[in-house]
C-alpha positions as CSV (number, residue, x, y, z in Angstrom):
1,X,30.3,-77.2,19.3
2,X,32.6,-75.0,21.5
3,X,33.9,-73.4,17.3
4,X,30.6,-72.8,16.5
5,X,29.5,-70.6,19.5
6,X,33.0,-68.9,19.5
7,X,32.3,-67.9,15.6
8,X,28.4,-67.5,16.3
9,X,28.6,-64.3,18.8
10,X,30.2,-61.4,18.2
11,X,32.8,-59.6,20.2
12,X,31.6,-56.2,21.7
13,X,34.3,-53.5,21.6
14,X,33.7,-50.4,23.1
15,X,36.5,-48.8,20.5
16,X,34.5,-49.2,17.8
17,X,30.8,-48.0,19.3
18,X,32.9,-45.0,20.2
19,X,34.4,-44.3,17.1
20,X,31.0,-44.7,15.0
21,X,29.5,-41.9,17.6
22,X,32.3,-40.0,16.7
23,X,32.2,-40.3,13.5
24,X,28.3,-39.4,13.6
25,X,29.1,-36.5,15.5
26,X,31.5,-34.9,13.3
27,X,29.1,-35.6,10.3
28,X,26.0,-33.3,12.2
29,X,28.6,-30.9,13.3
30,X,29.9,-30.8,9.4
31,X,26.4,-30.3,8.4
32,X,25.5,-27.8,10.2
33,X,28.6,-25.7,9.8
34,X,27.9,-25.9,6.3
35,X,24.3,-24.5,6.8
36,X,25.2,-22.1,8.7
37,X,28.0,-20.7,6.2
38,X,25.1,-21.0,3.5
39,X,22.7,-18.8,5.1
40,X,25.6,-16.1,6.5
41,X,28.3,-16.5,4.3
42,X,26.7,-16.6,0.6
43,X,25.9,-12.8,-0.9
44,X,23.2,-10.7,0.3
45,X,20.9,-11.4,-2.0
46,X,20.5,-15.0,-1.1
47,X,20.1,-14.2,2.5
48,X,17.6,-15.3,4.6
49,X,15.7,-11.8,5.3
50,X,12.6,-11.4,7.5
51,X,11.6,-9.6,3.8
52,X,12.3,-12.7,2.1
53,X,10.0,-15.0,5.2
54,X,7.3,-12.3,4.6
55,X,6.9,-12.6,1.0
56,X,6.8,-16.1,1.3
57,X,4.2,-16.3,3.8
58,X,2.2,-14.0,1.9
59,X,1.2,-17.1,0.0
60,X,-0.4,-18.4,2.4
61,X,-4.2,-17.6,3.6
62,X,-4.4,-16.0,7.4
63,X,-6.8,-18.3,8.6
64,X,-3.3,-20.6,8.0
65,X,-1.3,-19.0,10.5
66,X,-4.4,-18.9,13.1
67,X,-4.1,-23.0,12.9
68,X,-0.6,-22.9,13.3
69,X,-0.6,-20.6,16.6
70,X,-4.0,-23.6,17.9
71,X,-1.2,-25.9,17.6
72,X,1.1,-24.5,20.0
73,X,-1.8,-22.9,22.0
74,X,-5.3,-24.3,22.4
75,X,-7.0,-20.8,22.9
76,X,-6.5,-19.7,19.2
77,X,-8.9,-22.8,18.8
78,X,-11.7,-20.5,19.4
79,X,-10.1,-17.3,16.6
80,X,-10.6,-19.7,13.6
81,X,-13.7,-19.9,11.3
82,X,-16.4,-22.3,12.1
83,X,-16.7,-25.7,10.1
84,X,-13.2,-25.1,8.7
85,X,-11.1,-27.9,8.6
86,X,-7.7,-28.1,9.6
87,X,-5.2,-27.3,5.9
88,X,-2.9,-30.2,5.0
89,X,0.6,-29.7,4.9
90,X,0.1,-30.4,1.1
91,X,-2.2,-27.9,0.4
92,X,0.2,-25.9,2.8
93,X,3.1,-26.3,0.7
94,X,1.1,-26.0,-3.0
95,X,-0.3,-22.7,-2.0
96,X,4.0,-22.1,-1.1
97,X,5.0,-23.2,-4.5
98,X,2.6,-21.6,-6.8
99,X,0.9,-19.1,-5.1
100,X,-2.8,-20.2,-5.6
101,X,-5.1,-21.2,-3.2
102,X,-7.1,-24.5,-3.0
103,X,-10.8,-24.5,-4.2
104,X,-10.3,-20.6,-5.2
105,X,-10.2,-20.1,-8.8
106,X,-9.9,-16.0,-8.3
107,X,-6.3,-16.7,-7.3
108,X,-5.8,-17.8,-11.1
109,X,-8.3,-16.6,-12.9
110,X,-7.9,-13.1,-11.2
111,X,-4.6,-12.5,-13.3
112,X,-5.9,-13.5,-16.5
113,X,-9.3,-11.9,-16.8
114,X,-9.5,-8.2,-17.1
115,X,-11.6,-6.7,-14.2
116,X,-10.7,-9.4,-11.5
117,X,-7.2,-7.9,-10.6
118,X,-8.7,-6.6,-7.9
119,X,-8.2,-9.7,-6.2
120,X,-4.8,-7.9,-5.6
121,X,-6.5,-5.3,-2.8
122,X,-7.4,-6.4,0.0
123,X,-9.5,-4.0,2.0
124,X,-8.0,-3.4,5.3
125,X,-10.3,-0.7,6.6
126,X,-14.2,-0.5,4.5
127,X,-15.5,2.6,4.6
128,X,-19.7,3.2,3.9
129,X,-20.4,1.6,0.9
130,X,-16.6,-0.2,0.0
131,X,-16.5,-3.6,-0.5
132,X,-15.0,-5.7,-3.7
133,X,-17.0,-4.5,-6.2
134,X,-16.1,-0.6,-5.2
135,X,-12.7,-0.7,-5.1
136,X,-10.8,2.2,-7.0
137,X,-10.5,1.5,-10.6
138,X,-7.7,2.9,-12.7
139,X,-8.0,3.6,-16.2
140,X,-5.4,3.9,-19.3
141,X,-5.2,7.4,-20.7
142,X,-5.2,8.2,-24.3
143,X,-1.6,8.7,-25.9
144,X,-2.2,12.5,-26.7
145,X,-3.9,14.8,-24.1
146,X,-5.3,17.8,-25.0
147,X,-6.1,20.8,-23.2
148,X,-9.9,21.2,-23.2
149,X,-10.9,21.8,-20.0
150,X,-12.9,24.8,-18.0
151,X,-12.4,24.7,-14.4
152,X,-15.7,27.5,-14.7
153,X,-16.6,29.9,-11.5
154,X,-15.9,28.2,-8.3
155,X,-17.0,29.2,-4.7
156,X,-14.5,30.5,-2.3
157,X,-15.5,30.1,1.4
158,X,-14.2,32.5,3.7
159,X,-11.7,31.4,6.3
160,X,-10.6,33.0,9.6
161,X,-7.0,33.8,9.6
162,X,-6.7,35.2,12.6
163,X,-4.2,33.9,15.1
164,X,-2.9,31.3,12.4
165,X,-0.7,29.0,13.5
166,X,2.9,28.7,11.9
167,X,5.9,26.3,11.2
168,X,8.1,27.9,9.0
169,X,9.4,24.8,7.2
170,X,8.1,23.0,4.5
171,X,6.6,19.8,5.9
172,X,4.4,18.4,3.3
173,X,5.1,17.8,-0.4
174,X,2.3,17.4,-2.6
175,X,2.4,15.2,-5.8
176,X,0.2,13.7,-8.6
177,X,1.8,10.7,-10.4
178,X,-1.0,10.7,-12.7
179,X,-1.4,14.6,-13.1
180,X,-3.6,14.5,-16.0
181,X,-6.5,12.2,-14.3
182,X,-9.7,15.1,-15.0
183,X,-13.0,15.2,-14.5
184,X,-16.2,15.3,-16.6
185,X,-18.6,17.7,-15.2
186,X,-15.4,19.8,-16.7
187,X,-14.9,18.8,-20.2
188,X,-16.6,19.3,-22.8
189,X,-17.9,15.5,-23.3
190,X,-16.8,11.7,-21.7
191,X,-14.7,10.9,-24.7
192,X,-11.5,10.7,-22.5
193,X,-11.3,11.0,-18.6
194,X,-7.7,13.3,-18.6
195,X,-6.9,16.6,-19.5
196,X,-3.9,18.4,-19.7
197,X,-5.4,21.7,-17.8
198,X,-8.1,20.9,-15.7
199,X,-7.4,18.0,-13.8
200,X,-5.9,16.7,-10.3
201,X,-3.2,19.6,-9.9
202,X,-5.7,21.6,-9.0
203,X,-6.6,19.6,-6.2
204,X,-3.2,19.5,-5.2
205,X,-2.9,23.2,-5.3
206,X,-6.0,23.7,-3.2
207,X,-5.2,21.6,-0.7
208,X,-1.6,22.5,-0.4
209,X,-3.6,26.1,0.3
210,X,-5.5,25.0,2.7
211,X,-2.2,23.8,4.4
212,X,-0.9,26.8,4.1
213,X,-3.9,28.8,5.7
214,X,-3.3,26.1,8.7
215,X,0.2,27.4,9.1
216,X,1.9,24.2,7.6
217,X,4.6,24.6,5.0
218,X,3.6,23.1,1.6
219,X,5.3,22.0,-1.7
220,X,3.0,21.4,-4.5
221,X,4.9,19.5,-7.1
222,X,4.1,21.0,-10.6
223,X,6.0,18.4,-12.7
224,X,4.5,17.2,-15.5
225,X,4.9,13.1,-15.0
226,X,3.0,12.4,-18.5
227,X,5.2,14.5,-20.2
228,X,8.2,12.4,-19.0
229,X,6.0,9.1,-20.2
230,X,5.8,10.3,-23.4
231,X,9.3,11.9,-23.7
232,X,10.4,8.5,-22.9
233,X,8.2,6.5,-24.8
234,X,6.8,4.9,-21.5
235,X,3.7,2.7,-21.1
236,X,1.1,4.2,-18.4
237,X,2.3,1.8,-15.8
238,X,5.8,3.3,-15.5
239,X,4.0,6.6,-13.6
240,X,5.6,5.8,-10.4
241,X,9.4,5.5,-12.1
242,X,9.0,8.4,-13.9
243,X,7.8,10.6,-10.4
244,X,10.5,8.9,-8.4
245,X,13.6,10.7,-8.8
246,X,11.3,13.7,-8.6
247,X,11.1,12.8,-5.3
248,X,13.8,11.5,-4.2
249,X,15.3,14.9,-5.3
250,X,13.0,16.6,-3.1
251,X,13.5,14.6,-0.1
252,X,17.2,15.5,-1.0
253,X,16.8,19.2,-1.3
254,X,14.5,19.7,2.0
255,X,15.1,17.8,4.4
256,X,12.3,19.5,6.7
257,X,9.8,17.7,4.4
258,X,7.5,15.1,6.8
259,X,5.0,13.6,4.7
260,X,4.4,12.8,1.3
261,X,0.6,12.9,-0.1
262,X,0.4,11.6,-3.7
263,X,-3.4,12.7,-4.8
264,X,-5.4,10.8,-7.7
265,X,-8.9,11.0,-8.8
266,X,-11.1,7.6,-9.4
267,X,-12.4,6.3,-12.3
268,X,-16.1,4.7,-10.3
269,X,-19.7,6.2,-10.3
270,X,-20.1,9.3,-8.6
271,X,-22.5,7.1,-5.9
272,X,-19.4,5.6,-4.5
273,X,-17.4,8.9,-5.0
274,X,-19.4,11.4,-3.1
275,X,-21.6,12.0,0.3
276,X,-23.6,14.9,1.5
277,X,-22.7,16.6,4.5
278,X,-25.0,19.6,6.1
279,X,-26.5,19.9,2.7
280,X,-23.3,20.1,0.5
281,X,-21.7,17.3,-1.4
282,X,-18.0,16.1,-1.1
283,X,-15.8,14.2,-2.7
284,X,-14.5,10.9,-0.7
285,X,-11.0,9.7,-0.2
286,X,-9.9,6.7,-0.2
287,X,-6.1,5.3,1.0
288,X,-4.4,3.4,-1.2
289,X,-1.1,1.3,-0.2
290,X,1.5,-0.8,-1.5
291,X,2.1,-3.8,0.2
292,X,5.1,-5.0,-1.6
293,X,7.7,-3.1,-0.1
294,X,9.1,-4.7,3.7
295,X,7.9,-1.6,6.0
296,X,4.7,-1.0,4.2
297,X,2.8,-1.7,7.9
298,X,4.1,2.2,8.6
299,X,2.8,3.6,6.0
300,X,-0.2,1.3,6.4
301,X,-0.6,3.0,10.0
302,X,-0.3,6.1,9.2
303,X,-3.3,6.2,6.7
304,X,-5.4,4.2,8.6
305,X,-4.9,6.9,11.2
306,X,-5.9,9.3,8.9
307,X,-9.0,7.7,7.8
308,X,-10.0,7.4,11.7
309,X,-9.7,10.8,12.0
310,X,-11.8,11.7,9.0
311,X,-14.4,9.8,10.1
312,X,-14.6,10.8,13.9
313,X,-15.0,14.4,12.4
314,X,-16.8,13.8,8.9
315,X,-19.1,10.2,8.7
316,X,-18.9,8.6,5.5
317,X,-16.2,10.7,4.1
318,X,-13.7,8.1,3.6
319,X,-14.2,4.9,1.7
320,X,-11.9,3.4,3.6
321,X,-8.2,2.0,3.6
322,X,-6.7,-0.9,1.1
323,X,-3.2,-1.9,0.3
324,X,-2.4,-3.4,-3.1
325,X,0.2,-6.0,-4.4
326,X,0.9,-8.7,-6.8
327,X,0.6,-8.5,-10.6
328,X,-1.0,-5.8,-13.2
329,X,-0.4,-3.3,-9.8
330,X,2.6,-1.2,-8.9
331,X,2.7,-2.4,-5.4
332,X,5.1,0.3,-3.6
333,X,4.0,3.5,-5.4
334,X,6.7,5.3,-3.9
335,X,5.6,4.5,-0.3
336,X,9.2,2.7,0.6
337,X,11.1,6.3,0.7
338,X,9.2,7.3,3.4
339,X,6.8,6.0,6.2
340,X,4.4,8.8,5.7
341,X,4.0,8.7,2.4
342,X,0.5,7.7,1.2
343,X,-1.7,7.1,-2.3
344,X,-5.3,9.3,-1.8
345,X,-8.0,9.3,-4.3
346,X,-9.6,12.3,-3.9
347,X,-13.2,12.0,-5.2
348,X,-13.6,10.7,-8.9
349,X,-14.6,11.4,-12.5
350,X,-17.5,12.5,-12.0
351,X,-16.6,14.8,-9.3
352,X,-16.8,18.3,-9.7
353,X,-13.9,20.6,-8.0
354,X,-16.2,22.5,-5.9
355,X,-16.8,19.3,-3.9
356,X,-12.8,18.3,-4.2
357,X,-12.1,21.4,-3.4
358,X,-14.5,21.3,0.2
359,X,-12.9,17.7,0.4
360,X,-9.2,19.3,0.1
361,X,-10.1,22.3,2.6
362,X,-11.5,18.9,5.0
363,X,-8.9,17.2,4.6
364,X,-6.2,20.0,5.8
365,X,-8.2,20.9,8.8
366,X,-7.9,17.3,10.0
367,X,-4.6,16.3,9.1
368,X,-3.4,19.5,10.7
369,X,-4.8,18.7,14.0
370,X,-3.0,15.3,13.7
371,X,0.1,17.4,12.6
372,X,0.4,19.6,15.2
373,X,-0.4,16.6,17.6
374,X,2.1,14.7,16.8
375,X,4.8,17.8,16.4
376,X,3.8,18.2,20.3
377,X,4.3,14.6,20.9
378,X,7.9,14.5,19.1
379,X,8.9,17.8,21.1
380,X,8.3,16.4,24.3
């Protein structure tokens, strides 16, 4: 009996409990060295970026995140939509992995049938009138454009110039990645929408005017983009790396340059496109940004700001602010080489450039007082 109870328990050494702890600790401390060195030591393009966390979380909807913050504070309980459920962490992680969203087919279908891809806008600020159905649509051109255009005889409104203000430097370049985009109440039928004559440069070279008269230094790019598609042999969608190294060269060359305003034209009715003001028609803008670039939120604030303004001063004169990202979209559009650089559709095709051109002179009266604001602001 006294051999069986001295082989039935076993010893307790403290040596060995100690060494096992040990043992364990060295192993966590090993592992986590090891993630460490992973996530610092490995190159830079598999870091762990807050650009990297923000594309990822893209993924996910916002009403996500709302249930997230509930769980750490019970006051967000009251943010999130009525009758929604909480998401599971399955449906958390497949919308992580693959990008779609539970019980929303447009997060599929939206990529393979032509006409939903504007399920990659979201619209940030809606102006009168702007919801999904009214978002700017861009169309292809033809390969060959032809000059056929008549710009006709256009009014010229009369302008104080006395006491004009002045800068001296240049301070605003004006572009047009898609300088051929025209209009039909100037050509001579609606087989095509572009011209290589008539068409959005003269916007920019009205509004780049207008500037002018407000005292602020202007360069109106006078590039021809198309003509580097075709010299190329680039699809449409290539634009925007075909206009950036025009740019970038003039960022380069003046450096007083403060904002960049690349001007299009829409392709939607004229309803959407125009509003009546004191008994004159404009055209509308509407601010277009890329949300796939990591300090898009600058640019983001910077037309929103603009489309405040506009409508403190004109009602219904913008349609309103959207950014843009994911496929069969360009999704930066330039924006990343500088926080005030901003997409505008000015009016669309069946805008005439009388009413651009009011919209142009508009538009230059208000961003100057934002301009000269903000000129103030910096001095001081």
């Amino acid at each position: 009996m006294r051999r069986f109870q001295r082989w039935g328990k076993k010893k307790y050494s403290p040596l060995k409990t100690w060494t096992k702890l040990l043992t364990a600790g060295v192993a966590v401390l090993l592992v986590l060295f090891i993630g460490i060195g992973l996530l610092t030591g490995a190159q830079s393009t598999y870091r762990l970026y807050s650009g990297t966390i923000q594309h990822i979380t893209t993924k996910l909807e916002g009403k996500s995140f709302i249930y997230l913050f509930e769980m750490e504070n019970r006051i967000f309980k009251s943010a999130h939509p009525d009758g929604e459920k909480l998401p599971t962490f399955s449906n958390l992680t497949f919308q992580l992995l693959t990008s779609l969203t539970p019980n929303d087919p447009r997060s599929l279908l939206g990529r393979e049938i032509p006409g939903l891809s504007s399920y990659n806008s979201h619209i940030i600020i809606a102006g009168k009138g702007t919801d999904y159905t009214t978002l700017p649509i861009e169309s292809e051109p033809p390969l060959n454009v032809d000059e056929r255009g008549e710009a006709g005889e256009l009014e010229e409104e009369k302008k104080d110039q006395e006491d004009k203000p002045t800068i001296g430097e240049d301070k605003v370049y004006v572009y047009h990645t898609h300088n051929e985009e025209s209009f039909y109440p100037h050509l001579p039928d609606e087989s095509t929408a572009y011209d290589g004559k008539v068409n959005i440069t003269l916007v920019g070279e009205r509004l780049g005017k207008s500037l002018e008269d407000k005292g602020i230094g202007t360069r109106v790019e006078t590039t021809n983009f198309a003509d580097i598609l075709r010299t190329n042999g680039w699809q449409h969608y290539r634009s925007y790396d075909a206009a950036r190294p025009v740019v970038e060269e003039a960022m380069n060359k003046y450096d007083s340059l403060t904002y960049y305003f690349d001007l299009h034209r829409d392709s939607i009715d004229r309803k959407h496109t125009t509003t009546t003001i004191n008994g004159k028609d404009y055209a509308r803008f509407a601010f277009v940004i890329g949300a796939e670039h990591p300090n898009y939120e600058e640019n983001l604030a910077f037309a929103s700001e603009m489309h405040k303004r506009l409508e403190e001063e004109y009602p219904g004169i913008s349609r309103g602010v959207i950014t843009k990202k994911g496929s069969g979209v360009d999704g930066v559009y330039n924006q990343d080489l500088n926080p005030n650089a901003i997409l505008i559709e000015f009016g669309g095709v069946y805008n005439n450039l009388d009413e651009l051109y009011r919209s142009a002179d508009i538009f230059a009266e208000v961003f100057a007082d934002y301009m000269y604001e903000d000129e103030k602001v910096s001095g001081e």
